[in-house]
PLY file of the C-alpha trace (Angstrom):
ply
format ascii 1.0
element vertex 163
property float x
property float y
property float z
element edge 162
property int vertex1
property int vertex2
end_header
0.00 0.00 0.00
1.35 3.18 -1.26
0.33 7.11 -0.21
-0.27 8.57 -3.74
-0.38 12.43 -4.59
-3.50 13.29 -7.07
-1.51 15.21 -10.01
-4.34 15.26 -12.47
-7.55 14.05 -12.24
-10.35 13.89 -15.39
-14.01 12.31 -14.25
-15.97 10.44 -16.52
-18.84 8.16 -16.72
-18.67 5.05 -18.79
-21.20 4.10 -21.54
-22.89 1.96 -19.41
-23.48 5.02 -16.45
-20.77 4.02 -13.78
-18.45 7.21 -12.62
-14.78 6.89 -13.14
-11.63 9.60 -12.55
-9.00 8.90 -14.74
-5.52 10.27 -12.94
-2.55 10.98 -13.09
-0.65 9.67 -9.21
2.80 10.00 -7.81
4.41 8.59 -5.10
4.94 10.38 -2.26
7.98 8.14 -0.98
9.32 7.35 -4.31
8.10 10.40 -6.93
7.41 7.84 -9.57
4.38 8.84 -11.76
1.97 7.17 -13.21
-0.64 8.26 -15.82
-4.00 6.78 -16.73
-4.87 5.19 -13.79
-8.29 4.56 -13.08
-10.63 5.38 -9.79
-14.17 3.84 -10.13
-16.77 5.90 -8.03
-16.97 2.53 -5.07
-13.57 3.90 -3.96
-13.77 5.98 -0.95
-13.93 9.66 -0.91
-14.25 8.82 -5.13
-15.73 12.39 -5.02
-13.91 14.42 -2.70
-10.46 13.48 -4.79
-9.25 16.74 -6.07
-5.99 17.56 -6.84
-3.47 17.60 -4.69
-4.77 15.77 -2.61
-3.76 12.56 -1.22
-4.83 8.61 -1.60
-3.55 5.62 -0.33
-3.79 2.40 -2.49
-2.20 -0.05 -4.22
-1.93 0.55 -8.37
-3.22 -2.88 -9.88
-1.99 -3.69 -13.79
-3.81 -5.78 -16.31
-2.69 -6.37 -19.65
-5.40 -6.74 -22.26
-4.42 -7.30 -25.23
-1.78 -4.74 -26.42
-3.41 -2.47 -23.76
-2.58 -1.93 -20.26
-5.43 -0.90 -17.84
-4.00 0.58 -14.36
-6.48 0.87 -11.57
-6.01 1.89 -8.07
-7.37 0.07 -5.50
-8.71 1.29 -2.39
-6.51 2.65 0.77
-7.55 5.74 2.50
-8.12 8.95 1.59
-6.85 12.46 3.26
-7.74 15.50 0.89
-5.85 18.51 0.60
-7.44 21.01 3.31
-6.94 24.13 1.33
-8.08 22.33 -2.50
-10.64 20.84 -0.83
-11.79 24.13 0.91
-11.45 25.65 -2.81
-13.33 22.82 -4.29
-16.33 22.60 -1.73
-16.78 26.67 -1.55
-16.45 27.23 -5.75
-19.14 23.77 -5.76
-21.48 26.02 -3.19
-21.65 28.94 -5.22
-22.38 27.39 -7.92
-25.10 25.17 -5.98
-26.12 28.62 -4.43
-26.67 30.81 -7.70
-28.61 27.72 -9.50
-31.19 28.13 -6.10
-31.17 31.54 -6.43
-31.97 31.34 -10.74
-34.28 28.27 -9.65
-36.40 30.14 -7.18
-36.29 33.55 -9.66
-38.08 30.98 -12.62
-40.54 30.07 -10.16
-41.70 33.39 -9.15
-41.36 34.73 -12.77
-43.73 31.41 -13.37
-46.67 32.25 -10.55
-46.09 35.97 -11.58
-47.75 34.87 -15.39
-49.82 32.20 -14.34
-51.46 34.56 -12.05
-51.89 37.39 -14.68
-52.96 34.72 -16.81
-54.87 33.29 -14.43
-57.19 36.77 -13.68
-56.98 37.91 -17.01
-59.42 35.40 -17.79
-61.45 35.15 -14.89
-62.02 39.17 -15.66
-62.73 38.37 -19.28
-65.25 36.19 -18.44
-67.02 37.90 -16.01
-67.52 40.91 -18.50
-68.96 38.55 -20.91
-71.21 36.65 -18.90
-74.85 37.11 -19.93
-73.65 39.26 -23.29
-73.46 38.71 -26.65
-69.67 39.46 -27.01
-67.59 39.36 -30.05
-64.37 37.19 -29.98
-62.56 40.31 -31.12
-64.13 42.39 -28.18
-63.17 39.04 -25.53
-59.59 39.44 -26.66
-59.23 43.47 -26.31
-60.91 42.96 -22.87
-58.63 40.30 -21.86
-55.39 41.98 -23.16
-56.27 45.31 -21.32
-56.71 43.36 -18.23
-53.69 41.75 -18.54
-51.53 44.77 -19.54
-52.98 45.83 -16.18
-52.58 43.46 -14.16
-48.63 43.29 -14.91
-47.97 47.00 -14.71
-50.04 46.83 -11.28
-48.54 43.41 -10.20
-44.80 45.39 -8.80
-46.70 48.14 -7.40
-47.44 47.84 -3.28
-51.48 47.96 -2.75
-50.68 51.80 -1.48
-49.75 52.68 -5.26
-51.98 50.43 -7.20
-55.10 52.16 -8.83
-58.37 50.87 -10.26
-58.35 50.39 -13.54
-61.33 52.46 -14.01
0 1
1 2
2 3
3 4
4 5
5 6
6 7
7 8
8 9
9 10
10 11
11 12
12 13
13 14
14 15
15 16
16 17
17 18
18 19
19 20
20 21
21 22
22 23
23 24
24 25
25 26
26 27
27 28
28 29
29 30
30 31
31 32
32 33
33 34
34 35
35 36
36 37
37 38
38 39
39 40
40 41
41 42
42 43
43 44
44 45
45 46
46 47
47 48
48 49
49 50
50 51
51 52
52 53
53 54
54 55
55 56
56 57
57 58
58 59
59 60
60 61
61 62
62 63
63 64
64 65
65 66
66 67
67 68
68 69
69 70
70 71
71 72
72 73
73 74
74 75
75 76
76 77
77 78
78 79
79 80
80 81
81 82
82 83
83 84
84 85
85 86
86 87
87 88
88 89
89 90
90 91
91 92
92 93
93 94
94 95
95 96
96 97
97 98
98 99
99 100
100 101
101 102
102 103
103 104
104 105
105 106
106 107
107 108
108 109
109 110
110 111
111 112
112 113
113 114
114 115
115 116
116 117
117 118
118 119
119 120
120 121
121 122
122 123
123 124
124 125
125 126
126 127
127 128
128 129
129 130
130 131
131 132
132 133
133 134
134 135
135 136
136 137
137 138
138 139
139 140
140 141
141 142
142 143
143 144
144 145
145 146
146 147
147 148
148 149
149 150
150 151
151 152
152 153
153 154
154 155
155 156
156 157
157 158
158 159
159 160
160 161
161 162
């Protein structure tokens, strides 16, 4: 079992689905490289290796055909502190502005549905029990919802009827 420095490290996911890092390791006791190995997701702390940081393991070789497939096998695993501070606070900003764009698409969302949503009910109150053109239904229901959307940012203090 040897303690192994992440140089490089590439994930990918197979065409079957399953999560691998390809890497590049060295040895911290010997500095011998060695590129192309592969980490399959069941190794632990598979995705908290960054690099830099550091692995224990033992690098297994098989020969297939003219190919030679490197794998390490599991050890333990001590990540960098300051990488893996970098890696988990870039990861929750990102994590945090796709909430933030999330939760701005959802309000945008009710917002419309809502305008929509009264636009309609408006429409059809001002037709009910009158012999209304289609042409007159869709003026009444596009005035209602230009004002519904210019009134829908406006605090109740500010907001005037529409008549």
């Amino acid at each position: 079992m040897s303690t192994y420095i992440i140089q490089w490290i590439e994930r990918k996911n197979t065409s079957t689905g399953k999560s691998l890092a390809k890497v590049t390791l060295k040895d911290k006791e010997t500095g011998v490289v060695a590129e192309d190995v592969a980490i399959w997701a069941d190794f632990p702390g598979f995705f908290d290796l960054v690099e830099g940081s550091e692995t224990q393991g033992s690098i297994e070789e098989k020969q297939v055909g003219k190919y030679t497939n490197r794998m390490l096998r599991a050890g333990t695993f001590n990540p960098s502190p300051i990488k893996a501070a970098i890696s988990t606070g870039a990861a929750m900003e990102t994590k945090a502005r796709g909430i933030e764009r999330a939760q701005d698409r959802k309000e945008e969302s009710i917002r419309a549905a809502s305008i929509i949503r009264d636009s309609t009910i408006l429409t059809a109150a001002f037709a009910q029990g009158k012999d209304v053109s289609v042409d007159d239904m869709k003026e009444v229901w596009t005035n209602w919802n230009v004002w519904l959307t210019k009134q829908w940012d406006n605090p109740p203090s500010l907001q005037k009827p529409p008549f």
